[in-house]
C-alpha positions in Angstrom: -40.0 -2.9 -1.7 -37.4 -1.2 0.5 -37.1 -1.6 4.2 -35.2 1.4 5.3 -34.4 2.0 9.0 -34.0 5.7 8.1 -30.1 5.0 6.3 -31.3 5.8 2.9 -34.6 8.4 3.1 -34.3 11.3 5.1 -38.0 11.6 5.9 -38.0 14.8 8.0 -36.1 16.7 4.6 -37.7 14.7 2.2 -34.2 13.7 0.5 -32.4 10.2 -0.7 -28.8 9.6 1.0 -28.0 8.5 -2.4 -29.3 9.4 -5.4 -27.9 6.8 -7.4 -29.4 4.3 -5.3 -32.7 5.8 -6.0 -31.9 6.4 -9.9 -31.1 2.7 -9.7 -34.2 1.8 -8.3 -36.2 4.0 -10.7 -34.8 2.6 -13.8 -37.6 1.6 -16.2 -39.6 -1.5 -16.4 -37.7 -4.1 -18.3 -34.8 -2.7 -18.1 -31.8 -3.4 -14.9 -28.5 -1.4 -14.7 -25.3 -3.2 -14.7 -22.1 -2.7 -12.0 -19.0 -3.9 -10.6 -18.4 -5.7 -7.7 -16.9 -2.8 -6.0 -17.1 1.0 -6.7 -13.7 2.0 -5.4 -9.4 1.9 -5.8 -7.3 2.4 -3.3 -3.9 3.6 -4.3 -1.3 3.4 -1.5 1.4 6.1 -1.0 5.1 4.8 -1.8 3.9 1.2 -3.4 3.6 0.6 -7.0 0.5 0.9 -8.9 -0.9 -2.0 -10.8 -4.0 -3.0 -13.0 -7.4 -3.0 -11.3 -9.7 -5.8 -12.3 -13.4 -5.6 -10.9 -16.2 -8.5 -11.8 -18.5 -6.8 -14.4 -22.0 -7.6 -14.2 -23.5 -6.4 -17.4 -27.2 -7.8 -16.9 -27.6 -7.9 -20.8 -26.4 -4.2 -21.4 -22.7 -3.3 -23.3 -20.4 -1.3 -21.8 -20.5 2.1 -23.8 -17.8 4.2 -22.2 -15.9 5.0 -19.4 -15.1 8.7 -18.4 -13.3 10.8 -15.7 -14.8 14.0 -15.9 -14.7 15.3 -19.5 -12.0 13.2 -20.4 -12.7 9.3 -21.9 -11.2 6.5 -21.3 -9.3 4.8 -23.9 -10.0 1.4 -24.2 -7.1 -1.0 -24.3 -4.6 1.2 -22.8 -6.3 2.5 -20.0 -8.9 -0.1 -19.3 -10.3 -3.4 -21.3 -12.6 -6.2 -20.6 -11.3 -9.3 -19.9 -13.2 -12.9 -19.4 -15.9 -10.9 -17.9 -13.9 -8.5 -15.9 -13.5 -4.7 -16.3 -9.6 -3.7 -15.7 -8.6 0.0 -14.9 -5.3 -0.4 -15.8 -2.3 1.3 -14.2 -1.6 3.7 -17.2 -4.4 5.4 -16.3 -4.1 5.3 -12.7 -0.4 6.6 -13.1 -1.5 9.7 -14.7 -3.7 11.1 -11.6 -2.5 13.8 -9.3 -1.9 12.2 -5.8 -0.2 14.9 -4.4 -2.8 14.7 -1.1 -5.0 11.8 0.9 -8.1 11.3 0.1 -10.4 10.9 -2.9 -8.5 11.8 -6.2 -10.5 10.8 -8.9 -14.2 9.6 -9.9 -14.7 7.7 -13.4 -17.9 6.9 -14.7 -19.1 3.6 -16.4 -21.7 4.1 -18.9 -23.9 1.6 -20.3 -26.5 0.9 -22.7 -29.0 0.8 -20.6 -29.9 1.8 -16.6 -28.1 4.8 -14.5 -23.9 5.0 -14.7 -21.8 3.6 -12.4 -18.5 5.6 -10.5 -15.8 4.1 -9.1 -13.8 6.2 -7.0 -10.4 6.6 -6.6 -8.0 7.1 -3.4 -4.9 8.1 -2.5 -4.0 6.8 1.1 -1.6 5.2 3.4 -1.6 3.2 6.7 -3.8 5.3 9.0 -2.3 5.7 12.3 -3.8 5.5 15.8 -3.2 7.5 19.3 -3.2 6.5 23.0 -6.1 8.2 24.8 -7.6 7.9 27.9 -10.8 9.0 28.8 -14.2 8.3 29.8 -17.1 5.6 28.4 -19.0 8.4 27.3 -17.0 10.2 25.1 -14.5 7.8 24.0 -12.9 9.2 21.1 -9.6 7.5 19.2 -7.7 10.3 17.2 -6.9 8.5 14.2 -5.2 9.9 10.5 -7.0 8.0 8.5 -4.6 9.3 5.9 -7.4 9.1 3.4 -8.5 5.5 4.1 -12.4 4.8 4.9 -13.5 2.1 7.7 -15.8 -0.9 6.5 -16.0 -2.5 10.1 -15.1 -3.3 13.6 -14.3 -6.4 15.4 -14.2 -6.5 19.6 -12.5 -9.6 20.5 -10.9 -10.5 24.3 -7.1 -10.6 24.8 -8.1 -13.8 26.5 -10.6 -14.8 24.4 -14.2 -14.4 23.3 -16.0 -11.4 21.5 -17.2 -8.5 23.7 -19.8 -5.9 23.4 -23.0 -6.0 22.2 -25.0 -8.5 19.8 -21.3 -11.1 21.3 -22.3 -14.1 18.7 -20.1 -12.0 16.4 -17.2 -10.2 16.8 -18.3 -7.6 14.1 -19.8 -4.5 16.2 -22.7 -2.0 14.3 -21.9 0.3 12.5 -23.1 3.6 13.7 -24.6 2.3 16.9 -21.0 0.9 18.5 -18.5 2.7 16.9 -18.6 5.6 14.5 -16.2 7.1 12.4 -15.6 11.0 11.8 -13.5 11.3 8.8 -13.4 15.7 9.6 -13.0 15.7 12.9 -9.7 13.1 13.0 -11.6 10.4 15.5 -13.6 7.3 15.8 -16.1 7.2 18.7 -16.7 4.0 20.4 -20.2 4.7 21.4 -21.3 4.1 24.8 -23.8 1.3 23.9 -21.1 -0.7 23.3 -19.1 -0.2 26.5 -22.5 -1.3 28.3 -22.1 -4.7 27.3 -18.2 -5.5 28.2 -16.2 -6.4 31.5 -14.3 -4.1 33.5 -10.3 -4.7 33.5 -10.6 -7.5 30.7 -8.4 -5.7 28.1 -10.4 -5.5 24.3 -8.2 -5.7 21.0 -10.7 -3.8 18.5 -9.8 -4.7 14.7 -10.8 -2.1 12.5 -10.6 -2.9 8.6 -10.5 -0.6 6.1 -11.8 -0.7 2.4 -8.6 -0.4 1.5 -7.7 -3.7 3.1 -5.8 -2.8 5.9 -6.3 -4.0 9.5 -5.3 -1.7 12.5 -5.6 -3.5 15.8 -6.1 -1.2 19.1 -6.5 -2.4 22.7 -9.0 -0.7 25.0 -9.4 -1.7 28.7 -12.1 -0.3 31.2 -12.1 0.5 34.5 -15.6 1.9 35.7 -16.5 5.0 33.7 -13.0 5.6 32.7 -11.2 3.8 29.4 -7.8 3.5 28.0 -6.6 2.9 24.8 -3.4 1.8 23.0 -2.0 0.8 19.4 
């Protein structure tokens, strides 16, 4: 059974977000696919590249191949299993064109049984942040995300004490308190979130990135209109 809130099936177009979600799903009875603990690289502009080892979980299955695009793999030189842990290595990694941000490269694992698995590859740097100010209801942060993706927010008080909605945690919803758009060169801080947090009380918002880096940001509001500042 799968309880979906509408993220993964489209109901109105009668389509899957992901497919490979639903191929995983659909493999036959008896049989599970196998993965890695993560399904991406980040490769930073300017800093060297180095091996990239990921926890392999097999689930009884071999590893068959790997492939990017036509092209395979060769084991050994360009990636190996070690002690239960796939490693692209860096002669591999050196070879792709990262000319441009953004994703550069998608290799597929194939195994003897269940639905392949990518991992995909990105070429990206330390996205950079803007002042703004502007009101609650269309607070928008331009941002170059200089091919970097967002995994979450945190709201925290300068002086203490998580703000915004749900404030047990510091870590705010995705996609119903703040929402990235990767196109248009902004994240929106919805205004559900700016219901829930004190006027002149200054914010520091935390947003980490798959990649691993953490960009801090401080937003104060005044009434309906909002500041913010690296």
């Amino acid at each position: 059974m799968l309880w979906d809130n509408g993220q993964h099936y489209q109901r109105r177009l009668n389509k899957w977000s992901d497919e490979a979600l639903y191929s995983t799903i659909m493999v036959p009875k008896g049989q599970r696919s196998s993965y890695t603990e993560d399904n991406f690289i980040f490769l930073k502009k300017g800093a060297p590249i180095k091996d990239k080892p990921f926890k392999l979980e097999l689930n009884g299955n071999d590893l068959v191949k790997i492939t990017h695009g036509e092209y395979e793999l060769q084991k050994g030189t360009e990636y190996d299993i070690l002690y239960g842990r796939l490693v692209i290595k860096s002669e591999f990694l050196e070879k792709l064109n990262r000319d441009e941000f953004g994703e550069v490269a998608t290799v597929t694992c194939h195994f003897s049984a269940g639905v392949p698995w990518d991992i995909s590859v990105y070429s990206y740097d330390t996205p950079v942040f803007e002042e703004i100010e502007t009101t609650r209801n269309r607070f928008r942060i331009p941002v170059e995300f200089k091919g970097d993706l967002l995994a979450t927010m945190e709201a925290l008080y300068v002086k203490g004490g998580n703000a915004g909605p749900n404030n047990w945690t510091s870590y705010k919803q995705f996609g119903a308190d703040f929402d990235p758009q990767y196109e248009r060169g902004y994240i929106e801080i919805l205004p559900e979130f700016f219901g829930e947090v004190k006027d002149q009380e200054p914010i520091r918002l935390k947003f980490h990135f798959w990649s691993g880096e953490v960009v801090e940001y401080t937003i104060t509001k005044d009434g309906v209109k909002v500041t913010g500042m690296p």
